[in-house]
VODOVEX-865788 format. One record per atom (N, C-alpha, C, O): y negated, z, x negated; residue in three letters. Coordinates in steps of 0.02 Angstrom, whole numbers, plus 50000, padded with zeros to 5 digits. Example, Ala and Ser with C-alpha at 12.3 -4.5 7.8 and 13.67 -1.06 7.14 Angstrom:
// VODOVEX-865788
502845039049340ALA502255039049385ALA501655039049340ALA501665042349288ALA501125035449358SER500535035749316SER499985039449355SER499435040249330SER
***
This chain:
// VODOVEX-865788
504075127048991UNK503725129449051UNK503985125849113UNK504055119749107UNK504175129349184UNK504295128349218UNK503935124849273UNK503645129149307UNK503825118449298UNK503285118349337UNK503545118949425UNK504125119549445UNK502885118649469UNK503065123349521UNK502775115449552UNK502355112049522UNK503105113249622UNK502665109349669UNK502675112849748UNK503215114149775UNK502105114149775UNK502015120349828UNK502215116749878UNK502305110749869UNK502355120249951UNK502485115950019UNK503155110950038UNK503125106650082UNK503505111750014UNK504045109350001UNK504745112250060UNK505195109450092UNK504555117750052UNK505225121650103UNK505045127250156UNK504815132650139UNK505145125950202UNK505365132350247UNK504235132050275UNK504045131550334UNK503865132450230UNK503175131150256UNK502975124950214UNK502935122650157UNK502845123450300UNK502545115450328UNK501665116650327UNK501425119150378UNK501205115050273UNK500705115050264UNK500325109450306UNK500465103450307UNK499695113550348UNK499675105750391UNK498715106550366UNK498285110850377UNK498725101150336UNK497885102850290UNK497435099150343UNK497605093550364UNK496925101750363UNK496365100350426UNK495735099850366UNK495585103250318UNK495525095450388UNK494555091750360UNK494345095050407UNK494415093650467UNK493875102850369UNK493365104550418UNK492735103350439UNK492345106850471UNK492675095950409UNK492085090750409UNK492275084450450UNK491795080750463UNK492685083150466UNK492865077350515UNK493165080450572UNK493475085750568UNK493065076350642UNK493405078350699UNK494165076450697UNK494525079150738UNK494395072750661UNK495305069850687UNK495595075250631UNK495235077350586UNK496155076950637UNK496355084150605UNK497245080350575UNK497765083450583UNK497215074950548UNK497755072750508UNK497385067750449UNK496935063750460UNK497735069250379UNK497735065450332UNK498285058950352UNK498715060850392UNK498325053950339UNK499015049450331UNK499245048450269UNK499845047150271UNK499075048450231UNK499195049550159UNK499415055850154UNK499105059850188UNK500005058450111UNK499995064050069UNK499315066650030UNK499015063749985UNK499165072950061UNK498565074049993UNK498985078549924UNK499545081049925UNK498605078549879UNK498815078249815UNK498485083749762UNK497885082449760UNK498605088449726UNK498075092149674UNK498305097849656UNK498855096949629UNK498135104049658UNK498125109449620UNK498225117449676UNK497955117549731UNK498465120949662UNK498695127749680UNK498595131749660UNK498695131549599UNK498355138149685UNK498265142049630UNK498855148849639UNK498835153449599UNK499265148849685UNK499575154149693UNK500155156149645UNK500215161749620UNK500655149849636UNK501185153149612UNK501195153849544UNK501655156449512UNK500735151849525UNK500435152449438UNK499985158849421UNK499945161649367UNK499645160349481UNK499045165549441UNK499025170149491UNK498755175449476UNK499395169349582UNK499305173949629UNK498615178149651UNK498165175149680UNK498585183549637UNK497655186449646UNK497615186649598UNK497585192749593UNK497595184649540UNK497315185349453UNK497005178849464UNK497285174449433UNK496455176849502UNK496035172849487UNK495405173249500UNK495345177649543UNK494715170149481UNK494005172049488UNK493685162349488UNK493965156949496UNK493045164349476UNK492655156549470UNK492695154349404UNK492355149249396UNK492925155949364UNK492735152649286UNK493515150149288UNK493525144049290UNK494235153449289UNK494655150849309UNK494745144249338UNK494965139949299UNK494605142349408UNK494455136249429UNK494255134749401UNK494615132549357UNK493375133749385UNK493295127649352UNK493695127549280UNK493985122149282UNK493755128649259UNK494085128649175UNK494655124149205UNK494785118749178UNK495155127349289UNK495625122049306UNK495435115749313UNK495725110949289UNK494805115849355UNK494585109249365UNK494335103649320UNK494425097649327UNK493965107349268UNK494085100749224UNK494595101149188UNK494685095949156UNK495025105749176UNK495695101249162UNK495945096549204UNK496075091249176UNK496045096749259UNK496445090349307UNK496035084549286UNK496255078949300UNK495275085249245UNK495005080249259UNK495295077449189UNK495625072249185UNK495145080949141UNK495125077949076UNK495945077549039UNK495975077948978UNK496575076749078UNK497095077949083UNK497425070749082UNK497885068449048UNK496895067249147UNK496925060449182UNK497475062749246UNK497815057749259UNK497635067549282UNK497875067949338UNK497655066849382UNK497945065649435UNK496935066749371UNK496505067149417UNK496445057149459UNK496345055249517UNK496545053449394UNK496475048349405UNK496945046349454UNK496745042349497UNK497755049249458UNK498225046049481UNK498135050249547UNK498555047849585UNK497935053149567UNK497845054249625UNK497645064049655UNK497295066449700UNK498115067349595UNK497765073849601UNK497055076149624UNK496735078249576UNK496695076349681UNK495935078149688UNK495895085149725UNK495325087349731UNK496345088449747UNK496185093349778UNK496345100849743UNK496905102149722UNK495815105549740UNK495895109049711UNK495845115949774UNK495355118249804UNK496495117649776UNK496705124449826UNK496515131049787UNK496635131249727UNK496275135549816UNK496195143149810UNK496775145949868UNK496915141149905UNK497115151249884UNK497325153949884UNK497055160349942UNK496535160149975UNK497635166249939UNK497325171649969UNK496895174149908UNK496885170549858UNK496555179849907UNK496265184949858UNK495345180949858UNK494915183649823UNK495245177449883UNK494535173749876UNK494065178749922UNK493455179749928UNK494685181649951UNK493965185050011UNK494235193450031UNK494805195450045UNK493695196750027UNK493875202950026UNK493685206650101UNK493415212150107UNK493825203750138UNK493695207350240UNK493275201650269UNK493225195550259UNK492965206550311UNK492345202950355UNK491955208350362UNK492125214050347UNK491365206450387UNK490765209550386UNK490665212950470UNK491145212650509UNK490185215150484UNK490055220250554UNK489975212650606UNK489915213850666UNK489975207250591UNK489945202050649UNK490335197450621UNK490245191750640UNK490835198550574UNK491525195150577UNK491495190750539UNK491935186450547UNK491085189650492UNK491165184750445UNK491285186750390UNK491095192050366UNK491825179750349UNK492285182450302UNK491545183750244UNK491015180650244UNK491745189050200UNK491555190050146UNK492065187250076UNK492665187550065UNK491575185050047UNK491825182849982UNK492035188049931UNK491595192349930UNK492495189449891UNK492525193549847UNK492135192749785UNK492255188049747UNK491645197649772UNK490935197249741UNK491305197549651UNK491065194449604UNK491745200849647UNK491915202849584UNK491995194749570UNK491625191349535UNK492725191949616UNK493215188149572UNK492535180949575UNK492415177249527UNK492245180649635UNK491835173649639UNK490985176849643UNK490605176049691UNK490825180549579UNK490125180349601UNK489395175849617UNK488865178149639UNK489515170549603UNK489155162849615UNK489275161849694UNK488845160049735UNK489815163249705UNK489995162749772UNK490395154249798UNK490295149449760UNK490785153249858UNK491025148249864UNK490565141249876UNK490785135449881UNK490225142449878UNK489685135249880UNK489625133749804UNK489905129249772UNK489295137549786UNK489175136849705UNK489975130649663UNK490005125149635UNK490505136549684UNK490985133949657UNK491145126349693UNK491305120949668UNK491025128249756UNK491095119649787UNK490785114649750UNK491055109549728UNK489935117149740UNK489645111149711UNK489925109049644UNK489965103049630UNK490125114249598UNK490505112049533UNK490985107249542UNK491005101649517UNK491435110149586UNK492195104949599UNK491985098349633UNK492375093749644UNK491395098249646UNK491145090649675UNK490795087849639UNK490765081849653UNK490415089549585UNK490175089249543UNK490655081749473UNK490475076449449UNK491285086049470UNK491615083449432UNK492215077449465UNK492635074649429UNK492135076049551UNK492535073149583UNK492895073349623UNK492995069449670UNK493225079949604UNK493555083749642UNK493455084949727UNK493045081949763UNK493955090549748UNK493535093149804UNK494035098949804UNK494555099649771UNK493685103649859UNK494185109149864UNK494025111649928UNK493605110449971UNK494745117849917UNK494935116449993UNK495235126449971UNK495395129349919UNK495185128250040UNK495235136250040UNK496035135150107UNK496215130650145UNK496375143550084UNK496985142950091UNK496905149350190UNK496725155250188UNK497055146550243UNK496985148850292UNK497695150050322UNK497955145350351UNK497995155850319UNK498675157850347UNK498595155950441UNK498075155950474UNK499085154850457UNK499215156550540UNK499815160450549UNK500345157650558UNK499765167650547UNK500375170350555UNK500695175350509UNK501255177850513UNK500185176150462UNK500475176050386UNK500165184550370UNK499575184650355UNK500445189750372UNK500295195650373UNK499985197150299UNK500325195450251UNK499365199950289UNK499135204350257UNK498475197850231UNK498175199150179UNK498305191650266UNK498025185550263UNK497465188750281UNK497505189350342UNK496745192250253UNK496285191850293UNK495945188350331UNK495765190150387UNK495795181450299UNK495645176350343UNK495975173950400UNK495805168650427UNK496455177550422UNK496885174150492UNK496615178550530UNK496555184550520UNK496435175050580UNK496155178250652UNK496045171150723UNK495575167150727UNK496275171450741UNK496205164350775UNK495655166150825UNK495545160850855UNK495155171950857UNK494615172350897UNK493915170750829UNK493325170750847UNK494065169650769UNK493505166150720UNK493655161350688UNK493495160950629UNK494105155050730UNK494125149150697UNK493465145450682UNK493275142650630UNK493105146350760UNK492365141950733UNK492055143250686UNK491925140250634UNK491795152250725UNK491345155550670UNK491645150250595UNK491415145150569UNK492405155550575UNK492425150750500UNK492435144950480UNK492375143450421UNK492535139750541UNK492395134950527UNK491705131150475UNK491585127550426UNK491385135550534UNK490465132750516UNK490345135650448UNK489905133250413UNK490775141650423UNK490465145750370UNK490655140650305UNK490315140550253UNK491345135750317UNK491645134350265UNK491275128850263UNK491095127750205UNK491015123450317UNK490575117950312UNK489875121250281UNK489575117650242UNK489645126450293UNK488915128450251UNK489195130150172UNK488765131550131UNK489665130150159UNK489855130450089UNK489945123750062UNK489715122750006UNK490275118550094UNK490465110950055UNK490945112350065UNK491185108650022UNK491505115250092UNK492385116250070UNK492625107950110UNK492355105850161UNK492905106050090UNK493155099750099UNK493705100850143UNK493815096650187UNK494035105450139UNK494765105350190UNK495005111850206UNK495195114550154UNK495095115850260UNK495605120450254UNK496305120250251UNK496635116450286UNK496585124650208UNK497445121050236UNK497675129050273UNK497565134850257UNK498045125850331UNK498245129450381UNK498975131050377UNK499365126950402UNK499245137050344UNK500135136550329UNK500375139850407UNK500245144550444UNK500895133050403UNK501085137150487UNK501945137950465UNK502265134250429UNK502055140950482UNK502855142250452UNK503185138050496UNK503035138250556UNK503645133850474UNK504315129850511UNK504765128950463UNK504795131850408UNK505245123550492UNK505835122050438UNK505745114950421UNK505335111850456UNK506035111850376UNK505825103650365UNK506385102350341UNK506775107050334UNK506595095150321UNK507055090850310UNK507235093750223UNK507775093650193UNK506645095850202UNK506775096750126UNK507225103950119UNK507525104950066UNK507265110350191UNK507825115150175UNK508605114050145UNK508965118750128UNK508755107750145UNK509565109250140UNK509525106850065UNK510095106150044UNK509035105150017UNK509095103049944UNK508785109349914UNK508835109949853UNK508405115149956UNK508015119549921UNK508425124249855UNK508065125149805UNK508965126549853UNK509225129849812UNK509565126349743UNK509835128649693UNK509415120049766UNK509865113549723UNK509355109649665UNK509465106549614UNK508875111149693UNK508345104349661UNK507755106849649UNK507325103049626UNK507575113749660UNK506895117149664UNK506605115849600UNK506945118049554UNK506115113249586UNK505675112949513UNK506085107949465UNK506515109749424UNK505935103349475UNK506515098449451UNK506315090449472UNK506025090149526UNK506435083349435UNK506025078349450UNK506455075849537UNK506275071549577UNK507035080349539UNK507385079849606UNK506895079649646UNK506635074949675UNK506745086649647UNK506275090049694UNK505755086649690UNK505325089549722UNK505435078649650UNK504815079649670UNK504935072449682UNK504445069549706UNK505655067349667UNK505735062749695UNK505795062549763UNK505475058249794UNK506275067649801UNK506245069949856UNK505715070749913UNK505745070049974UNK505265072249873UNK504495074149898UNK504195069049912UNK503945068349968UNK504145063349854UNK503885055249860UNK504185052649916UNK503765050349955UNK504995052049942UNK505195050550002UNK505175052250051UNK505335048750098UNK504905059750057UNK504665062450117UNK504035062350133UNK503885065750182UNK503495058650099UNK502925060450127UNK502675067350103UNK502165070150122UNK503065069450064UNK502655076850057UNK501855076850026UNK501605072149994UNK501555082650043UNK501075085750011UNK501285086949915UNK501745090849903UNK501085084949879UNK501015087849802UNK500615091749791UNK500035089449792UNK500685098249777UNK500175102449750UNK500575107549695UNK500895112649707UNK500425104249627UNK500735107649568UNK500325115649573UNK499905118049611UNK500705118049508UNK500265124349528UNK500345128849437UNK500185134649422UNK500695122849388UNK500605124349347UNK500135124149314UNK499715121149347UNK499775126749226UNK499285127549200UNK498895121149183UNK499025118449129UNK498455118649222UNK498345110549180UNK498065108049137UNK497905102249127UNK497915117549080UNK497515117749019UNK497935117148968UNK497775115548911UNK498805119148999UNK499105118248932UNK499825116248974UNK500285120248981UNK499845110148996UNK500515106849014UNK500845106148953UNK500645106948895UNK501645103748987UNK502015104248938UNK502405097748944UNK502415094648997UNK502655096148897UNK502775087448914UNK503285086448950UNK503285080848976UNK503835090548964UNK504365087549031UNK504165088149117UNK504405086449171UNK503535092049090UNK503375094149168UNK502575087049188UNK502335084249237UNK502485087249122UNK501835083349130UNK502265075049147UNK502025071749193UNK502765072549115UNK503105070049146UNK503315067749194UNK503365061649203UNK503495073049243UNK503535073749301UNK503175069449357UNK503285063849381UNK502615075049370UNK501875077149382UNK501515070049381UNK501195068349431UNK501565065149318UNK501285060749321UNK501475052249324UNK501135047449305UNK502135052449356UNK502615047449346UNK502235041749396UNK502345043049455UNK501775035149386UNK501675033249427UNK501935029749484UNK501645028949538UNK502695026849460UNK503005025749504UNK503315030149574UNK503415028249632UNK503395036049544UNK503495039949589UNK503045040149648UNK503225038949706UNK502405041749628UNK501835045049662UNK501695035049711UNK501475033749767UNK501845032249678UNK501695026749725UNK501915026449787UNK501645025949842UNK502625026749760UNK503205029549840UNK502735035149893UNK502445034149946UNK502785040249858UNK502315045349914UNK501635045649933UNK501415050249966UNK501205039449905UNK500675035849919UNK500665028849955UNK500125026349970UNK501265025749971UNK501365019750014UNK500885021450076UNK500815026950104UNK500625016550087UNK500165013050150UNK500435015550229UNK500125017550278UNK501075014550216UNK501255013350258UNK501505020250289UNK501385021450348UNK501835024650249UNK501765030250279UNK502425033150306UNK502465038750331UNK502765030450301UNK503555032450337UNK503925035250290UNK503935033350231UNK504245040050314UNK504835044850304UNK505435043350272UNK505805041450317UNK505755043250215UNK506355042250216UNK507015043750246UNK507165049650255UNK507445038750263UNK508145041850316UNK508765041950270UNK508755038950217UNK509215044850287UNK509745045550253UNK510405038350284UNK510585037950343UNK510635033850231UNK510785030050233UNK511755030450216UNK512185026050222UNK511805036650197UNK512505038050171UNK512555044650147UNK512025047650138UNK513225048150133UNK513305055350126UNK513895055650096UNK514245057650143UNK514375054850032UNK514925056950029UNK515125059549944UNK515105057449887UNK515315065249980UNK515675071249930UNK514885073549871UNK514755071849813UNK514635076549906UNK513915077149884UNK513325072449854UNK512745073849837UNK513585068049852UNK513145060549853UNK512735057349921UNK512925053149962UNK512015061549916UNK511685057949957UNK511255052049946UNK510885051749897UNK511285047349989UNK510755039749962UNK510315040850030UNK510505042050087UNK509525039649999UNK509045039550051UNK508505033250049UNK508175031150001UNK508525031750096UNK507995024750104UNK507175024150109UNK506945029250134UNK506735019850095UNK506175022550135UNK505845014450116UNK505655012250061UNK505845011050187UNK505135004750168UNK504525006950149UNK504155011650165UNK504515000850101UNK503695002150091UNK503304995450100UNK503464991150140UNK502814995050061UNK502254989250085UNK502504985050057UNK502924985950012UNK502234977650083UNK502724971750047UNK503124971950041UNK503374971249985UNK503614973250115UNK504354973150112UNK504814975550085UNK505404975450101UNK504434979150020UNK504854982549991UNK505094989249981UNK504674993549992UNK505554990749966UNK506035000649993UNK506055002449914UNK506034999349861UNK506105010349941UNK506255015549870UNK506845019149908UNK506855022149962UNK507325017949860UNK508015020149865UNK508175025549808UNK508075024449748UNK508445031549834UNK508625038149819UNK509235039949828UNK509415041649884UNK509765039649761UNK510335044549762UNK510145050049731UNK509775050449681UNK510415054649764UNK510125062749762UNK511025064449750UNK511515062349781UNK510985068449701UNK511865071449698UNK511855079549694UNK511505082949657UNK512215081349731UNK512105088049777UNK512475093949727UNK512295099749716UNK513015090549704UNK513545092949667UNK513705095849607UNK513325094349561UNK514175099549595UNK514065103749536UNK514355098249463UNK514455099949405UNK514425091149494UNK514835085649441UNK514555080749453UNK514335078949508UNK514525077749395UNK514065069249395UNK514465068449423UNK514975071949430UNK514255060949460UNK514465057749507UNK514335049449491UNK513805047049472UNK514835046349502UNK514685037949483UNK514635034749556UNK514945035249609UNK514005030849529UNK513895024249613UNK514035019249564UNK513895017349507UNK514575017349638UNK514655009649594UNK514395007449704UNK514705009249754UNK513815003749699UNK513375000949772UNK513184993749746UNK512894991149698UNK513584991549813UNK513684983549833UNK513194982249872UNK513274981749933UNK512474981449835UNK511924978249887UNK512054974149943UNK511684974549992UNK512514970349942UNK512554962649974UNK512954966750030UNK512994962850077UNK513294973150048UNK513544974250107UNK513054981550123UNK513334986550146UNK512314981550110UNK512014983550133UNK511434981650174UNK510964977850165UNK511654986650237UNK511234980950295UNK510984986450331UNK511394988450372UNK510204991150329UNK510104995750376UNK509384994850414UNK508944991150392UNK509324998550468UNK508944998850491UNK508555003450500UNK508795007350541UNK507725006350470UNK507535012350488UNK507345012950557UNK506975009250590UNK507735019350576UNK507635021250658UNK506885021550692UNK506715020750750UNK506535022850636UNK506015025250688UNK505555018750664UNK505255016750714UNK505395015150613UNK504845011350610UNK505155003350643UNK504854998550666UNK506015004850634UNK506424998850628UNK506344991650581UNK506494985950598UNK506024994150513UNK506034990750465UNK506944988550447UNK507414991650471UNK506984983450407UNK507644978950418UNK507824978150339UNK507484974250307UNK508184980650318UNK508404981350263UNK509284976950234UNK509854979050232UNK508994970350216UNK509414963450225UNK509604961250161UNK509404955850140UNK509954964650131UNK510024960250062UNK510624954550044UNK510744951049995UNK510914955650104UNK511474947150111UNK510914942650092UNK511044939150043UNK510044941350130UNK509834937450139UNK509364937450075UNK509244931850051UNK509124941950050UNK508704941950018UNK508754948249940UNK509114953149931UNK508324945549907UNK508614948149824UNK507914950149797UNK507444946149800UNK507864956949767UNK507494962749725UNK507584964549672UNK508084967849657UNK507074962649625UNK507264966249563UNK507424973549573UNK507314975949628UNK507654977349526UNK507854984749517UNK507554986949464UNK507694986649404UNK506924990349509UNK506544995249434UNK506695003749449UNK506535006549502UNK506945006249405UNK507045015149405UNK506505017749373UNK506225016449320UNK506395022449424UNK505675025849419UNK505775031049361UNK505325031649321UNK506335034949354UNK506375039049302UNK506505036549233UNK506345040349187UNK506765030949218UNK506925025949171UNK506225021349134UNK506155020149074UNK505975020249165UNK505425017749174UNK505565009849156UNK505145007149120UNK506175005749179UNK506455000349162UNK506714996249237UNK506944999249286UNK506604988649233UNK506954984549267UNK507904985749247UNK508224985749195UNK508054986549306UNK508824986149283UNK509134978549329UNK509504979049377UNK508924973349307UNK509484969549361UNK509054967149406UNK508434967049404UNK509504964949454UNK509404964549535UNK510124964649577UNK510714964749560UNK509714964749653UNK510384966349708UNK510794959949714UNK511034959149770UNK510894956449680UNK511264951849654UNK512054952849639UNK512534949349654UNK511984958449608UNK512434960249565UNK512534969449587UNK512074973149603UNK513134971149582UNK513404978549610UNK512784982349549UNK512494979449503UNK512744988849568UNK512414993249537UNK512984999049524UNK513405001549562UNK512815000349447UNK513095005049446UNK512755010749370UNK512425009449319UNK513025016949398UNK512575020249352UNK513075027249366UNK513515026549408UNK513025033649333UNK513125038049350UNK512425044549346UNK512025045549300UNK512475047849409UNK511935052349411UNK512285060949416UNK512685062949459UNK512015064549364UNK512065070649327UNK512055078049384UNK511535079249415UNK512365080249389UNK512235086849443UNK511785089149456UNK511525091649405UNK511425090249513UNK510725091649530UNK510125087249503UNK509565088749482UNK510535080149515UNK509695076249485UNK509765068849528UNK510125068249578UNK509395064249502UNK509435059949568UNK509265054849520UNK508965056049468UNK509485048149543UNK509245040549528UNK508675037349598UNK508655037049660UNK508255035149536UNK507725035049602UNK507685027249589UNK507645025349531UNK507685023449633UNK507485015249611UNK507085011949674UNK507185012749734UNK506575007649639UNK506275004449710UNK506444997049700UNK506384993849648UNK506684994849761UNK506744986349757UNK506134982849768UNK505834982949822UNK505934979549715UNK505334974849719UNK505204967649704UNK505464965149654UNK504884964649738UNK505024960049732UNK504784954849654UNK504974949049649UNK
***
């Protein structure tokens, strides 16, 4: 089974708390999808059956809590403009289901297009109205898809569904929202999905972006500080042929542009743990070398 991680390319998901006034997470949020797995083939027994899977899975523990619905939840609006629920697929209705998904920990969050044709819920003269409707339900978040382009377009055809694609994701700050079955994972994807090293990277404190540190003959290396001084380093190989790094820590010396964290290893020395390996290799002591496989990536964080 193939697994899917949503938000990734081309739409920039920007998720708004319609219960708090400041309208940014800093953290990546993290959890469940329901589109590219089940599309409108979904109802209320569905969810929950999803939801305590995420719970009883243990995804839930590592950080998975948000549980997304989709379009198909709502079937128009009414003679004074408020969305109606679709009675068939959610007859309990969205509160009901809220209280379940909070019930067990969770929270959930309903899917609000800007732009997005055939979206009933898009209308931007009933943001409040829906606002207030989704706070009289419990909904924890709307997510607002606004279409743009992001840093993750130029790997999209290369790395899509793949631990590339979701190392990638850990360095960018992305949003995680799997969207495979989490009643019956499958172990390369569950794998994935639950690597804690990974998810640490795209859970750092601190919050910054990874930059690209080098580029040659489809060998990209990407940087990113994290807390306690310490960086997660990403060769990503673009190419249709493994590719060998042979990287001389000791003549690596960069600077990230925008936070201007200082990346010094003449001066200073990191063990080398690989996140996909799940092993210490070494330290920057000593050259690194490894070869990484076409369309896949060596992910390592230096720690201290």
């Amino acid at each position: 089974m193939r697994y899917f991680i949503l938000f990734s390319f081309v739409v920039l998901s920007v998720t708004i708390n319609c219960q708090k006034t400041n309208n940014s997470v800093k953290l990546p949020p993290m959890g469940w999808n329901s589109w590219e797995q089940f599309g409108c083939k979904i109802n209320e027994t569905l969810i929950m059956e999803i939801s305590d899977a995420i719970v009883s899975s243990g995804i839930y523990e590592i950080g998975y809590e948000y549980i997304i619905i989709e379009d198909c939840w709502q079937s128009g609006r009414d003679s004074l403009g408020f969305l109606i629920v679709d009675e068939f697929r959610f007859p309990s209705g969205i509160k009901s289901l809220a209280d379940y998904v909070h019930n067990i920990g969770l929270k959930l969050t309903l899917f609000k297009g800007v732009g997005v044709e055939n979206d009933q819920s898009t209308n931007d003269m009933y943001i409040n109205q829906d606002n207030q409707l989704y706070n009289s339900w419990g909904v924890d978040f709307i997510n607002y898809d606004v279409r743009k382009r992001n840093v993750m377009d130029s790997y999209k055809s290369i790395i899509k569904g793949s631990r590339a694609e979701f190392s990638m994701k850990c360095m960018f700050n992305d949003a995680i929202f799997i969207s495979n079955d989490p009643r019956n994972f499958d172990e390369k994807s569950f794998e994935i999905i639950a690597n804690k090293g990974a998810i640490a990277v795209n859970q750092d404190k601190l919050a910054i972006q990874a930059f690209k540190i080098n580029s040659n003959n489809g060998l990209d290396i990407w940087a990113k500080p994290l807390e306690k001084d310490e960086w997660a380093i990403c060769f990503i190989n673009t190419d249709s042929l493994a590719r060998e790094i042979i990287f001389d820590w000791k003549n690596t010396d960069v600077i990230d542009p925008v936070s201007k964290k200082h990346l010094n290893l003449k001066e200073k020395k990191f063990h080398i743990y690989n996140v996909w390996e799940y092993k210490i290799e070494g330290t920057t002591k000593k050259v690194y070398k490894s070869i990484v496989t076409p369309n896949d990536v060596i992910f390592l964080l230096l720690i201290n």
